[in-house]
C-alpha positions in Angstrom: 44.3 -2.9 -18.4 42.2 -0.1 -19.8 43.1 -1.0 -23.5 42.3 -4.7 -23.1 39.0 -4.2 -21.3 37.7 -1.3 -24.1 39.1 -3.7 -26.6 36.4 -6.0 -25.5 33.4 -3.5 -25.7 33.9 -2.2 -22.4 33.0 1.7 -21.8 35.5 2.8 -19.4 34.8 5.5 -16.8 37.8 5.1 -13.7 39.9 6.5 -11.0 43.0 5.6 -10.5 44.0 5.9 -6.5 47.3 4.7 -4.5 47.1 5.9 -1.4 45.0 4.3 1.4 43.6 7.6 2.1 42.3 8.1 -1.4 41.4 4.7 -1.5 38.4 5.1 1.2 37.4 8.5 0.4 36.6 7.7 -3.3 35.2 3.8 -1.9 32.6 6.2 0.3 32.2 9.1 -2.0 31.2 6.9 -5.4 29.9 3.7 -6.6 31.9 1.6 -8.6 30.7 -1.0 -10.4 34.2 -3.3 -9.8 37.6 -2.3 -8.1 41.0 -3.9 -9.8 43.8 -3.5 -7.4 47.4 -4.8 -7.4 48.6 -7.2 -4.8 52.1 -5.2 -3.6 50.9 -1.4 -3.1 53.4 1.0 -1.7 52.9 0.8 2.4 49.7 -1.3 1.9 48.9 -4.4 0.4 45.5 -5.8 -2.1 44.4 -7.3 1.4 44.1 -4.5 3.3 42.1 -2.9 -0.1 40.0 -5.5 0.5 38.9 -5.5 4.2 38.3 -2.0 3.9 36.0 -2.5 1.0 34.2 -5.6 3.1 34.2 -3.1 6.2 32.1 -0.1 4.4 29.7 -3.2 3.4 29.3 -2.3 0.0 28.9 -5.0 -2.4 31.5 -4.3 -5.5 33.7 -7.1 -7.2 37.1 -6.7 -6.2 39.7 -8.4 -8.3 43.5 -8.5 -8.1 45.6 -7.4 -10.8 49.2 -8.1 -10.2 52.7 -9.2 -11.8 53.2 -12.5 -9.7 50.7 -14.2 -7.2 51.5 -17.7 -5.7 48.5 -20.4 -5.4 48.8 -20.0 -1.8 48.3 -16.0 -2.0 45.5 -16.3 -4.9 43.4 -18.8 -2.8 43.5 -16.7 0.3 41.8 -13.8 -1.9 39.6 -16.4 -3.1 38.8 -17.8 0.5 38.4 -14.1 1.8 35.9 -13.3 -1.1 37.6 -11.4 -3.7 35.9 -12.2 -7.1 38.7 -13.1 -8.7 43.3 -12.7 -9.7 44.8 -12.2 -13.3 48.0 -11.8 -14.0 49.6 -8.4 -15.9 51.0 -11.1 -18.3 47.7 -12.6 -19.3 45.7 -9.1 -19.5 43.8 -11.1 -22.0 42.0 -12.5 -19.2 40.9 -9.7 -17.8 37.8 -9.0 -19.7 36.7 -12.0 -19.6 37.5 -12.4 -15.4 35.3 -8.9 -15.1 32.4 -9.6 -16.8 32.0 -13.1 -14.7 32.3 -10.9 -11.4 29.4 -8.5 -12.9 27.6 -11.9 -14.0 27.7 -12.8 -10.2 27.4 -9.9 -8.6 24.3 -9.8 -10.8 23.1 -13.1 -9.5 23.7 -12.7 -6.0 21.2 -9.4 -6.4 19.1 -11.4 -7.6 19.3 -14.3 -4.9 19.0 -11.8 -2.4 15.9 -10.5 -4.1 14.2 -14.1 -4.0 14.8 -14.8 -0.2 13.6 -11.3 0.5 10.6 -12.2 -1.1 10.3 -15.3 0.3 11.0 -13.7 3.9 7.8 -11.8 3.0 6.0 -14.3 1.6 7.0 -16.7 4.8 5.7 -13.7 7.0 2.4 -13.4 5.1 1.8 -16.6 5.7 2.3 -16.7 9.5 0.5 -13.9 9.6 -2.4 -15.6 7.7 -2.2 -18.6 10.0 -1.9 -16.2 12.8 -5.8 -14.7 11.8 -6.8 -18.5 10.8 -6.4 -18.8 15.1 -7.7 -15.9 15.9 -10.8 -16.5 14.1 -11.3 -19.8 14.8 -10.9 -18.2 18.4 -13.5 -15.5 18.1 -16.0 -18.2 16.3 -15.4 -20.5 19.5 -16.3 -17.3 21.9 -18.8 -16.2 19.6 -20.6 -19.0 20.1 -20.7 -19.4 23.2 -21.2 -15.8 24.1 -24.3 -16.1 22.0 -25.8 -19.1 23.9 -25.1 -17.4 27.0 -27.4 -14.3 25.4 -30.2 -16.4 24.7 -31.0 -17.4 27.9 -30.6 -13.7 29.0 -33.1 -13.3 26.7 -35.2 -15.5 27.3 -35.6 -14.3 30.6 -36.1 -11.2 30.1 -39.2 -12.1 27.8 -40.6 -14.1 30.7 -40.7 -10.8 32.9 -41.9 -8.9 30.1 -45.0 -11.7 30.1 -45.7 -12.0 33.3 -48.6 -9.7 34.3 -47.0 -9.8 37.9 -44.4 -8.1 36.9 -45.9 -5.2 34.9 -43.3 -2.8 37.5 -39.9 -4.3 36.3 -41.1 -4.4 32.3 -39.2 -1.5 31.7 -36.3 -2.9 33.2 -37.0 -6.1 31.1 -37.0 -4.5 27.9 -33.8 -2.9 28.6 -31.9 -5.7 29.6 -33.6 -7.1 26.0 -32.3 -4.1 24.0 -28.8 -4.5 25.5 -28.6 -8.5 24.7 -29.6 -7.7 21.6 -26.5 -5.4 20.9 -24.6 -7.9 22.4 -26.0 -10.6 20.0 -25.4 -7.9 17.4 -21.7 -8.0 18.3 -21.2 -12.1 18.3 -23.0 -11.5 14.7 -19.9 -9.7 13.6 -17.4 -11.7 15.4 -18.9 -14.7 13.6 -18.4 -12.9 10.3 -15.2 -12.2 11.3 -14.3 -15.8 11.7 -16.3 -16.9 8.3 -18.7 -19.0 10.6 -21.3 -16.1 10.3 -24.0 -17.5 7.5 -25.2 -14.8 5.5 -29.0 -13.0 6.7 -30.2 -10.7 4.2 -33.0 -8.8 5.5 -34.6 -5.1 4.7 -33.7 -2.5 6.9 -32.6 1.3 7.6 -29.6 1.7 7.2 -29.7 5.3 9.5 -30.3 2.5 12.4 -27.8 0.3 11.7 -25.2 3.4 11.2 -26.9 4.6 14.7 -26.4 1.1 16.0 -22.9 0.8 15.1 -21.4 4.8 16.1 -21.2 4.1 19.7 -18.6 1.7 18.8 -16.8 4.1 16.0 -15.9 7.1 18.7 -13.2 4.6 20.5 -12.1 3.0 17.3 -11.3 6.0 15.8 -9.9 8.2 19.0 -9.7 11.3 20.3 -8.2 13.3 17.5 -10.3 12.7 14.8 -13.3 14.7 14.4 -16.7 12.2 14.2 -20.0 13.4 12.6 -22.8 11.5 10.8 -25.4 13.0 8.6 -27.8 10.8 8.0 -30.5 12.0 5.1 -34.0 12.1 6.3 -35.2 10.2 3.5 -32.9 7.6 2.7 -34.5 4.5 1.8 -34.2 0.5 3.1 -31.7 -1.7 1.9 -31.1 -5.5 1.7 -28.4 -7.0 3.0 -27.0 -8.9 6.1 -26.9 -6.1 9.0 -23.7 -8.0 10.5 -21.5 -7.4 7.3 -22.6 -4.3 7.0 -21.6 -2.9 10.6 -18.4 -4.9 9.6 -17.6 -2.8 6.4 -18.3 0.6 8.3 -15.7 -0.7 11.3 -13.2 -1.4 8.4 -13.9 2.2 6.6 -13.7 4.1 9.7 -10.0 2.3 10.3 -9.1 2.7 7.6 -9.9 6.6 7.6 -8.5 6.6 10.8 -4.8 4.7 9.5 -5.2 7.8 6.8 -5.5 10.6 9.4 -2.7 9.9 12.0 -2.4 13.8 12.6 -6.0 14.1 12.8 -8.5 15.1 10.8 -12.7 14.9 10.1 -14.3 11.6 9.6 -18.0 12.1 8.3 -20.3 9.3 7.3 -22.8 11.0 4.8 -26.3 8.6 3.9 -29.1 9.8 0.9 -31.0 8.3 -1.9 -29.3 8.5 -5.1 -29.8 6.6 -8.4 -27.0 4.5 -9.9 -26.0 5.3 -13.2 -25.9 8.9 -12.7 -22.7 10.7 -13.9 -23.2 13.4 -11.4 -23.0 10.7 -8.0 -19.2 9.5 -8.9 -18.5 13.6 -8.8 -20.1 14.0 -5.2 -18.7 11.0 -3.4 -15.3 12.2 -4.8 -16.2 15.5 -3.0 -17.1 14.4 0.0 -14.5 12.1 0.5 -12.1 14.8 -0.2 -13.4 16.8 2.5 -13.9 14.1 4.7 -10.3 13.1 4.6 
């Protein structure tokens, strides 16, 4: 068997085993590439090689080698999932029978590969479809939430004009400030659900960092150190205030998902001017430190 298989290019590295005993500690001990067993063994037979191999659940080609095999007996190996049966007397076969059962066994890895990947793909998919609801969801709520706001607001204006009512202005304008964070919320929600139309507008972005913290602390929990320092002088920017909360939600998650033993979260704002070699060095530093 050796001869005919190196005869064919075949680099040979074997053990040779007859015993059931040996038989499973070298099938758990190594990694064969294929098994060739005889059909008659001395207390055992090829089948009971077999079901041992399929009960460790290790996927190796297992062909018979044997003197004399009926149809009958080759079929059943066949039918129970052996790769394949020569006979001793047509060795010549035997290369030829092995490098089919690497050929599949290649294949089948292969297969396996593709409807893994598929599995994946499937479960990206449901998952995308999944968010698709949800956001048509949190548009739907959004919306509504919003129109709900308006008239909250709308009231509270008419206190705040009514000279009548100069004693409950105070409590006017608070009611105001917290339907505006409200509205500030359904902003994001809408963004969320790509039904948010883009605002661009010039603004601090200390006060929307301010705006958005009192959210952060629960997002981020109880073990993870939260501190803002928030330059002095930093200047306005444009951009839509919505998004913007958005991203720092999704950094401060992300941070979070980075930290699951704990650790210091700090959101750092100053002027800088782009271009300069020395800025990539100190956001590198700080995020080090940060993280």
């Amino acid at each position: 068997m050796a001869a005919a298989l190196r005869k064919e290019g075949f680099f040979l590295n074997f053990d040779f085993v007859a015993q059931r005993g040996s038989y499973q500690r070298q099938l758990t001990l190594q990694q064969y590439d294929v098994i060739l067993c005889d059909h008659n063994l001395q207390d055992w037979t090829g089948h009971d090689a077999f079901n041992l191999l399929r009960g460790i659940k290790k996927e190796i080609p297992f062909l018979v080698v044997t003197a004399a095999l009926g149809d009958e007996a080759a079929v059943e190996y066949v039918k129970t999932g052996a790769a394949d049966y020569v006979l001793k007397e047509h060795l010549e076969r035997l290369p030829m029978a092995v490098w089919r059962a690497l050929r599949d066994k290649q294949q089948r890895a292969a297969n396996f590969e593709l409807q893994e990947q598929r599995k994946r793909l499937e479960a990206q998919l449901l998952q995308a479809q999944k968010m698709e609801a949800v956001g048509r969801l949190a548009g739907g709520i959004a919306h509504d939430f919003n129109n709900i706001l308006q008239v909250i607001l709308g009231y509270a204006h008419v206190i705040q004009e009514n000279p009548a009512a100069v004693a409950a202005h105070a409590q006017a304008e608070e009611i105001a400030a917290a339907a505006r964070t409200a509205a500030s919320l359904t902003r994001q929600l809408l963004t969320f659900s790509g039904k948010q139309i883009q605002q661009p507008e010039l603004f601090n972005l200390n006060d929307v960092i301010g705006e958005t913290t009192s959210m952060l602390g629960p997002l981020i929990g109880e073990v993870i150190e939260f501190e803002t320092k928030l330059g002095a002088k930093a200047g306005g920017i444009r951009a839509d205030r919505s998004q913007i909360q958005h991203a720092l939600m999704n950094l401060a998650v992300n941070a979070r998902d980075a930290m699951p033993s704990g650790g210091r979260l700090l959101i750092e704002t100053s002027d800088v001017t782009a271009g300069q070699p020395e800025v990539y060095g100190i956001v590198s530093a700080r995020i080090k430190n940060a993280f």
